[in-house]
C-alpha positions as CSV (number, residue, x, y, z in Angstrom):
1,X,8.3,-9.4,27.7
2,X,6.0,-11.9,26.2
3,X,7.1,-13.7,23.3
4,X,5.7,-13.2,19.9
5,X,3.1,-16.4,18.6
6,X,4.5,-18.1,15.7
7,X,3.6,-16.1,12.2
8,X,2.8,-19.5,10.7
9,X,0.0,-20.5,13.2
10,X,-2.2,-17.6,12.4
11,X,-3.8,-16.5,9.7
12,X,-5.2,-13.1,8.6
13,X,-7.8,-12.1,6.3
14,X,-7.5,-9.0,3.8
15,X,-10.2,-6.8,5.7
16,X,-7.7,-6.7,8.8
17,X,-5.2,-4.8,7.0
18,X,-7.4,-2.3,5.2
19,X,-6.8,1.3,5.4
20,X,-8.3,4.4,4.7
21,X,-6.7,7.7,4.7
22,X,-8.3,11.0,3.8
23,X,-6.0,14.3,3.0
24,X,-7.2,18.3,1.5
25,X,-4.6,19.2,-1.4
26,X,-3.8,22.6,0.6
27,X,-1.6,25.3,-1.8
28,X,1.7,24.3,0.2
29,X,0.5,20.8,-1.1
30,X,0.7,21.9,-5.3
31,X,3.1,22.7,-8.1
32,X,2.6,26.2,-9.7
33,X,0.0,24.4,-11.8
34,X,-2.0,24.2,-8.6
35,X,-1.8,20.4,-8.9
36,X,-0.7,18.2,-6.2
37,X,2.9,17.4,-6.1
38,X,4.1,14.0,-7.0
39,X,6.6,13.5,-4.3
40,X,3.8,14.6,-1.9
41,X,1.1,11.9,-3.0
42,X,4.2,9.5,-2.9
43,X,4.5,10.0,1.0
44,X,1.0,9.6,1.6
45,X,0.5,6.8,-0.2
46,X,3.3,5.1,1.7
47,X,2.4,6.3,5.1
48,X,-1.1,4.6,3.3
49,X,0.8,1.1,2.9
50,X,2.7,1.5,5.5
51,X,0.3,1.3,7.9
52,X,-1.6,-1.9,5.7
53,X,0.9,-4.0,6.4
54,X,1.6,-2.8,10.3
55,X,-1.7,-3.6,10.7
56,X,-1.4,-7.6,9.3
57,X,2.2,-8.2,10.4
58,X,1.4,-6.3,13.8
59,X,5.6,-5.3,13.3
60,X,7.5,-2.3,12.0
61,X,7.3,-2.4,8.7
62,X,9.7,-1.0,6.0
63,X,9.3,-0.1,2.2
64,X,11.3,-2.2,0.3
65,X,10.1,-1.2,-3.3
66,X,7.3,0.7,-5.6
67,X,6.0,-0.5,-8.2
68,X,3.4,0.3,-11.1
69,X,2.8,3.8,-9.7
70,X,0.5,5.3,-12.1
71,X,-0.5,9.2,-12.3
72,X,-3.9,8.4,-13.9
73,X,-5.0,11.9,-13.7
74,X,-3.6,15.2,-12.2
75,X,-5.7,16.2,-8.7
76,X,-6.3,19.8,-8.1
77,X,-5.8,22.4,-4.8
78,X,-8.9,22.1,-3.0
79,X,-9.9,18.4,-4.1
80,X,-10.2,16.1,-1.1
81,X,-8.0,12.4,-1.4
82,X,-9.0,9.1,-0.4
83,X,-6.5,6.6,0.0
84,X,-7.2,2.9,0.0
85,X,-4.4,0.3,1.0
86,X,-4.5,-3.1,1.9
87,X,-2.3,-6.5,1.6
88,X,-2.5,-8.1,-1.4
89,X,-0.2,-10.9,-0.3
90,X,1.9,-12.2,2.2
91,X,5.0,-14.0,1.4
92,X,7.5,-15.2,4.2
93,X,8.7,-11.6,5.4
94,X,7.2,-8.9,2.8
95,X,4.3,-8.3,1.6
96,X,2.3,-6.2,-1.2
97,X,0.1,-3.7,-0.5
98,X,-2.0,-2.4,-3.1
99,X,-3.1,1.3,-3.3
100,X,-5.9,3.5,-5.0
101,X,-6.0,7.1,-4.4
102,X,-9.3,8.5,-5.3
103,X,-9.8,12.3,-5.8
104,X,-13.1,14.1,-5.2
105,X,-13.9,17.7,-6.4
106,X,-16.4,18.4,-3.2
107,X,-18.3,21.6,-4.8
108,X,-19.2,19.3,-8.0
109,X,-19.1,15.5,-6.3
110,X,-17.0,14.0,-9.1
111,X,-14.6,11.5,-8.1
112,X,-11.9,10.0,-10.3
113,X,-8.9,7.5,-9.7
114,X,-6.0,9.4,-10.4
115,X,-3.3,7.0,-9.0
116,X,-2.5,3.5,-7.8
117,X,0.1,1.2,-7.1
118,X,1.8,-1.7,-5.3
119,X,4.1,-1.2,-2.6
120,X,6.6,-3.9,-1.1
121,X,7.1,-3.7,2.8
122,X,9.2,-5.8,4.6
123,X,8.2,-7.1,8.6
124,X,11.2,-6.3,10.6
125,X,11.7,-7.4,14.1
126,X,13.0,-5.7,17.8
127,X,16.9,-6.1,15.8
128,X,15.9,-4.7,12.5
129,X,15.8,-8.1,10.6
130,X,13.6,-9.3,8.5
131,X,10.4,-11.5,10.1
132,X,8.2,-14.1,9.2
133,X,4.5,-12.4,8.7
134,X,0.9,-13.8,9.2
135,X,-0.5,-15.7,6.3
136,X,-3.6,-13.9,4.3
137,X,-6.6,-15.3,3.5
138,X,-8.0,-13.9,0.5
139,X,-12.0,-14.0,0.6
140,X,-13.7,-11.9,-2.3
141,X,-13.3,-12.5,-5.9
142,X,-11.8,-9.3,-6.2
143,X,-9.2,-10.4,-3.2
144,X,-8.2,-13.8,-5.0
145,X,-7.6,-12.0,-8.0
146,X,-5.1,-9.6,-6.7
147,X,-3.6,-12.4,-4.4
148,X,-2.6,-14.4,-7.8
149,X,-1.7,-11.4,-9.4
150,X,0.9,-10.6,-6.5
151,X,2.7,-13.6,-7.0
152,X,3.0,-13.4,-10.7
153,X,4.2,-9.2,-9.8
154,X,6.5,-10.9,-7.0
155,X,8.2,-13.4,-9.7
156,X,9.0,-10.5,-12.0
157,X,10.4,-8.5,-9.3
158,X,12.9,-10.9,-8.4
159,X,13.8,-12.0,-12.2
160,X,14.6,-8.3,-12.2
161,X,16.7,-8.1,-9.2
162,X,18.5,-11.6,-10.8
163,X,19.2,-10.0,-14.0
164,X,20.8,-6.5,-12.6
């Protein structure tokens, strides 16, 4: 088996770990309000993230925490749901991965952001621990902003696991 290249000679840029995942809000999909379930949107959106950092680590990758999920606005049976994830960061084995669900009423064409929010994954290698993961490269405006943010969201994780 060919050995792994080091995680600190290569670099990634935020476009190679973008996702995009599409799902229908079917009824086995809703509450008896006819609104999709909470727990249900929480899976995709990690299978979402999930597969973000996969895709820049190129490891298994495990969730290690949620945070700042927001419920913006309820999505309906029958509304189509766009999921957006990519890394936001990369620290030594974990990374955040941002995501924005979008939901889109296909008869009308409206589309609204009804949730978001930043998932931790950590890299794991072929013995279950942790592993050193590529570098990103933020590019965009918009990138560099979440890339600061992440670190000042990272520092107030770990003040919080410090103080529990």
């Amino acid at each position: 088996m060919a050995k792994r290249q080091d995680s600190s000679l290569k670099k990634r840029f935020v476009v190679d770990s973008q996702v995009e995942m599409t799902q229908l809000v079917l009824p086995n999909d809703t509450n008896q309000l006819g609104n999709l379930l909470g727990g249900r949107l929480m899976e995709w959106m990690d299978i979402a993230a999930a597969v973000s950092a996969q895709r820049h680590s190129n490891r298994i990758c495990v969730t290690a925490g949620v945070d700042n999920l927001v419920f913006h606005q309820p999505i309906r049976l029958g509304e189509v749901v766009t999921l957006r994830a990519s890394v936001n960061r990369a620290f030594k084995t974990s990374m955040e991965v941002g995501v924005q669900v979008v939901a889109e009423n296909q008869l009308t064409g409206y589309r609204k952001t009804a949730n978001t929010a930043y998932f931790t994954f950590v890299a794991v290698d072929e013995n279950n621990n942790p592993a050193n993961v590529f570098p990103i490269v933020p590019q965009s405006k918009e990138e560099k902003r979440r890339y600061r943010e992440a670190l000042q969201r990272r520092l107030m994780r770990l003040r919080r696991r410090k103080n529990s």
